[in-house]
KEPAKE-340904 format. One line per 8 residues: number of its first residue (from 1); their letters; for each residue x negated, y, z negated of C-alpha. Coordinates in steps of 0.5 Angstrom, whole numbers, plus 500, padded with zeros to 3 digits. Layout:
N
NUM = A = X/Y/Z | ...
//
This chain:
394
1 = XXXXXXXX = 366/612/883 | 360/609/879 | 353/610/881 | 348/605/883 | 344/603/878 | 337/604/881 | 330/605/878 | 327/610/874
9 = XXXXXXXX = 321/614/878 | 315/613/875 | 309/615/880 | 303/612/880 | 305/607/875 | 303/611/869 | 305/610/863 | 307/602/866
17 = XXXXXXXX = 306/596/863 | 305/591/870 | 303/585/866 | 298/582/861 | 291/580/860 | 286/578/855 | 280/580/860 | 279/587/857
25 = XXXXXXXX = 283/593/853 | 281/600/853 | 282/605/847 | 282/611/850 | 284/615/844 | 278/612/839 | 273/611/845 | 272/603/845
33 = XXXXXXXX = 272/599/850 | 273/591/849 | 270/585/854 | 275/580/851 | 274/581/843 | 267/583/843 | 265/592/844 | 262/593/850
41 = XXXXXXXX = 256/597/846 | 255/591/843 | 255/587/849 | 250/593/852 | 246/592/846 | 245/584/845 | 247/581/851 | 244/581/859
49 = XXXXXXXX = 249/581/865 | 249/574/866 | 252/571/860 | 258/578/860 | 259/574/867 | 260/568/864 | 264/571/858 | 269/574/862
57 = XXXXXXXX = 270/568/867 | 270/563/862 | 272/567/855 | 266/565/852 | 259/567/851 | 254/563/853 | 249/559/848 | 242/557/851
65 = XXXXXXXX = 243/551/854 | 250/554/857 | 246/560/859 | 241/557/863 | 246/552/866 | 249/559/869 | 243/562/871 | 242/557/875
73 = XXXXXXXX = 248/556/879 | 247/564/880 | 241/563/883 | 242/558/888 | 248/562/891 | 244/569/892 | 242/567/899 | 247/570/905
81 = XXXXXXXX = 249/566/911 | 244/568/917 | 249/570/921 | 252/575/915 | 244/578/916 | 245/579/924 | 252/583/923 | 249/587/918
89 = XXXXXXXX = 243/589/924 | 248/591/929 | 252/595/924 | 251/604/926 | 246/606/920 | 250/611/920 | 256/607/917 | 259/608/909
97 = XXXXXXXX = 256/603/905 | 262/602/902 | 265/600/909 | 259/595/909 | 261/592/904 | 268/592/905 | 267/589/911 | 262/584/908
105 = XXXXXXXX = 266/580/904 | 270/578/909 | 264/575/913 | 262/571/906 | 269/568/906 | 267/565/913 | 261/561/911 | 264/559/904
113 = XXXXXXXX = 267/552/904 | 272/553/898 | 276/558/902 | 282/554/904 | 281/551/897 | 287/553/893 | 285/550/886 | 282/555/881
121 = XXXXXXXX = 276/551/881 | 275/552/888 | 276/560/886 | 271/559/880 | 267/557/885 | 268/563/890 | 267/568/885 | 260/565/883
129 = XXXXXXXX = 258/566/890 | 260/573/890 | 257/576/884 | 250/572/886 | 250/574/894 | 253/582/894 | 247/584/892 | 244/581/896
137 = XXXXXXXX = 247/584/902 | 248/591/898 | 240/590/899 | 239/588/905 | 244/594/908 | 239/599/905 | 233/596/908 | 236/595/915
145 = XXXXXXXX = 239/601/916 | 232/604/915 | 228/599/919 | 225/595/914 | 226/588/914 | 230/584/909 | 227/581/902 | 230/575/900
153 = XXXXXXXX = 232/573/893 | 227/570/888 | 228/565/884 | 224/568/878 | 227/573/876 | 234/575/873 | 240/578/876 | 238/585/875
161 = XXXXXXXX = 231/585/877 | 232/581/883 | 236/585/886 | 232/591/884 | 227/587/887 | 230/586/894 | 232/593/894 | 225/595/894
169 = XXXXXXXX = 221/589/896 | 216/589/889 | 217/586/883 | 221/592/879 | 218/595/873 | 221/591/866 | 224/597/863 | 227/599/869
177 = XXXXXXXX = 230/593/870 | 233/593/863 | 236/598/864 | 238/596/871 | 242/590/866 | 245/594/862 | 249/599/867 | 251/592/870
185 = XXXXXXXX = 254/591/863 | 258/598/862 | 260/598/869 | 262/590/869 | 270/590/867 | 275/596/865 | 281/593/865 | 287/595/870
193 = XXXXXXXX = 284/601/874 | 285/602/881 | 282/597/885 | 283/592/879 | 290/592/881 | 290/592/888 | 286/585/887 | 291/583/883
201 = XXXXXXXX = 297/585/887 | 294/582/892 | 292/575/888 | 299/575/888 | 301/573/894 | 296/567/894 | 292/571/898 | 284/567/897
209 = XXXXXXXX = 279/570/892 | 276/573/899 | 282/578/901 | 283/581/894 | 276/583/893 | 276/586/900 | 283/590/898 | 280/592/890
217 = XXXXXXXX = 273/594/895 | 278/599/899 | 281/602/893 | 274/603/889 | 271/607/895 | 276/612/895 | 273/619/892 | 280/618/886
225 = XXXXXXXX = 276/612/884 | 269/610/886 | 264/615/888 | 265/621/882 | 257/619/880 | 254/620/887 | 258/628/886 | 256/628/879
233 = XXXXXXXX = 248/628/883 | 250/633/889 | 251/638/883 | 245/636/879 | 241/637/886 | 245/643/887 | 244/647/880 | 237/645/881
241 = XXXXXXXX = 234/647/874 | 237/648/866 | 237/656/868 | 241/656/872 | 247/652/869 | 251/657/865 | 252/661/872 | 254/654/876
249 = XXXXXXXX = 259/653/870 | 262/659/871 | 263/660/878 | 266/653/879 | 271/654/873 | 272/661/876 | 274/659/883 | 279/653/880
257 = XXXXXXXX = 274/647/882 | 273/641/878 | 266/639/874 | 264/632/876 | 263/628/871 | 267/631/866 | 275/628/864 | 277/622/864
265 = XXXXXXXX = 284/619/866 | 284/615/860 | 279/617/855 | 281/623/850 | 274/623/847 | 267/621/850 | 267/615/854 | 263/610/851
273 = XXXXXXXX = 259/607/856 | 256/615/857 | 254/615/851 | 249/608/852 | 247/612/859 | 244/618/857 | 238/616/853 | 237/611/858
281 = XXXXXXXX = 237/617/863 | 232/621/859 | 228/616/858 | 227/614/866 | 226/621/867 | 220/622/863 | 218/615/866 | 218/617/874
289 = XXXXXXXX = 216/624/871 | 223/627/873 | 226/630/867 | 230/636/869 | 235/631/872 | 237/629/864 | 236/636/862 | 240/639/866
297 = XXXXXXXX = 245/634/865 | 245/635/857 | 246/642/858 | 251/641/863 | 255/637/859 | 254/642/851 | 255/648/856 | 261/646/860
305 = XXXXXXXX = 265/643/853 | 264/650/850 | 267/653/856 | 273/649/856 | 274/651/849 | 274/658/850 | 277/659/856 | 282/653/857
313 = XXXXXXXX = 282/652/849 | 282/645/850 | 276/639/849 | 274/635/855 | 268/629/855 | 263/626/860 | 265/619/863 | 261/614/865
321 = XXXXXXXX = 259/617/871 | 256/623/868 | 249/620/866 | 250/614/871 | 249/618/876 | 241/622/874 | 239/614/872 | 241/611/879
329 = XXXXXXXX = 237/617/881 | 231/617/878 | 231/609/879 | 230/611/887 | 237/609/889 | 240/613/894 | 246/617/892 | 250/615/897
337 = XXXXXXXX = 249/607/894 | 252/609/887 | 258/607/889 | 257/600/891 | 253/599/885 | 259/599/881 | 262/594/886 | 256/590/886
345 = XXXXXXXX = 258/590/877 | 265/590/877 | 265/583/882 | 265/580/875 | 271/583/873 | 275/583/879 | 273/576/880 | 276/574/873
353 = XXXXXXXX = 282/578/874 | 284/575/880 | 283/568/877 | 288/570/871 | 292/573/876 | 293/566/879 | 292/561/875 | 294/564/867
361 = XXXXXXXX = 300/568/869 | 305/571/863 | 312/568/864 | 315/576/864 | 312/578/870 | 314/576/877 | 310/571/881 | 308/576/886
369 = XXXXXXXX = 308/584/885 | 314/588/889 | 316/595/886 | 321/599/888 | 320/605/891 | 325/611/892 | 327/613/899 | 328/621/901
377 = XXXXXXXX = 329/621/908 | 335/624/908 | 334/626/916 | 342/626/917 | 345/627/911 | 348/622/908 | 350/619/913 | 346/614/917
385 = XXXXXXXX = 344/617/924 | 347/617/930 | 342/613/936 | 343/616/942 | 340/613/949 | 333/615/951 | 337/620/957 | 340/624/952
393 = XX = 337/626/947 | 334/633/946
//
């Protein structure tokens, strides 16, 4: 008899091609990281946050003129609805801020003209709302969850500073807003993980840009994907000076347990965006007087790939999250914002791939996403069940 020709197994897609993009690539045997041509440490290095967006958007660096142009249409869609501002006041402060967030962007697409609009410019448009008003809400939720009153965006100041100084209600200071600036670059684009995909499998039933970033900010707040920088500070916090990391390092890998901040799914040598952080993170340290929280993060990181070496006879590297984590902190953000402070970098991202997605698909892949999947329920053996009545059944 012959057998049925069915797919190969590959779980978690790992290893599968699902389609192609000219937004970015990831080298993880070398450590490079490419936003469409251009290294994302150049980019890091001589380029703001705004002009990465209109890169991704629109394949192009921007020139001054063009520049400007941007920044001003950003500007003048940071404002959030009132209504967005009320609902964000009856929430629980007790509330994820992810779930916040999540749940934010579908309030959004109720006040967004260009919602049922199917066009791409429609949702070139819609993407420049969501990167201008996000941080807006991410600001507002902190300070209404600890009863202050909201701040509303200004028109002065570039994207990172603005939501520095919605977060904090004063102009930041213009070092750490640079830095703020230049996580908003690494943190902007990363090719098909997780919550990308999600958005583009979603975008692919012709789902409005709203929907597929709502489904890319569920994916994102998953503990496999999202959040490692916020546990990367817990255990900071918890190792509490450089004496004691040795200790820490052997007691987690004598019970079995993970250090955070360490591995990567795709990188085989030290991510490339880690290697950016870490002197920023130093530096903000020695600025607000915490410098242990830089300290213990280097020791931790020479001490544990020695450890890795000896008794796994393997090497392992830090992510990106690994010096993230200590810069956000030593900014005064809480750490349970850590996570929403990719979305709020990645919406560029998110945005382009959807775009892509919908209006530049490759002609070998199918207009809408549908694997297959490998059923196991063998409950009555190879045959179908026999339904018995409700009377009659055990």
């Amino acid at each position: 008899m012959e057998q049925e020709c069915r797919p190969m197994l590959n779980t978690g897609l790992r290893g599968v091609i699902v389609a192609s993009t000219k937004i970015s690539d990831v080298q993880g045997e070398v450590g490079k990281l490419i936003y469409r041509g251009y290294l994302v440490g150049d980019l890091a290095q001589k380029a703001t946050y705004e002009e990465v967006v209109h890169l991704l958007m629109y394949e192009s660096l921007p020139n001054k003129a063009e520049l400007e142009a941007f920044k001003k249409r950003l500007c003048a869609e940071r404002a959030i609805a009132p209504e967005v501002i009320t609902a964000l006041k009856t929430r629980p402060q007790t509330a994820l801020p992810m779930d916040i967030m999540q749940g934010a962007v579908a309030l959004l697409a109720h006040h967004d003209p260009d919602v049922n609009d199917p066009s791409k410019e429609a949702a070139e448009r819609m993407a420049i709302r969501l990167i201008a008003q996000l941080p807006t809400v991410l600001a507002a939720w902190e300070r209404i969850r600890n009863g202050k009153y909201p701040v509303a965006p200004s028109s002065e100041l570039d994207h990172a500073a603005n939501f520095l100084y919605m977060l904090n209600g004063a102009a930041p200071d213009p070092e750490a807003a640079r830095f703020f600036d230049v996580c908003l670059v690494l943190h902007a684009e990363h090719s098909f993980n997780a919550s990308t995909f999600a958005a583009r499998e979603v975008a692919s039933t012709r789902a409005h840009l709203y929907a597929a970033i709502g489904a890319a900010m569920g994916a994102l707040s998953g503990e496999l994907h999202g959040g490692a920088n916020t546990q990367v500070m817990k255990m900071l916090l918890k190792i509490g000076s450089v004496e004691n990391v040795e200790s820490y390092i052997n007691s987690e890998l004598e019970a079995g347990r993970r250090i955070m901040g360490l591995g990567h799914a795709v990188y085989k040598v030290d991510d490339p965006r880690a290697l950016i952080l870490a002197p920023m993170s130093q530096k903000m340290g020695q600025k607000v007087g915490q410098p242990q929280w830089y300290d213990i993060s280097k020791s931790l990181e020479i001490k544990s790939k020695e450890a890795f070496k000896k008794r796994k006879s393997m090497d392992i590297f830090v992510n990106v999250d690994f010096y993230s984590a200590s810069l956000y902190y030593t900014m005064g953000i809480a750490t349970d914002l850590f996570t929403p402070l990719f979305a709020i970098s990645r919406i560029a991202g998110w945005s382009s791939h959807v775009i892509e997605e919908r209006f530049a698909q490759a002609a070998e892949k199918p207009e809408l996403y549908r694997p297959e999947s490998k059923y196991i329920g063998d409950y009555c053996g190879p045959d179908e069940c026999s339904l018995e009545t409700l009377e009659n059944r055990k």
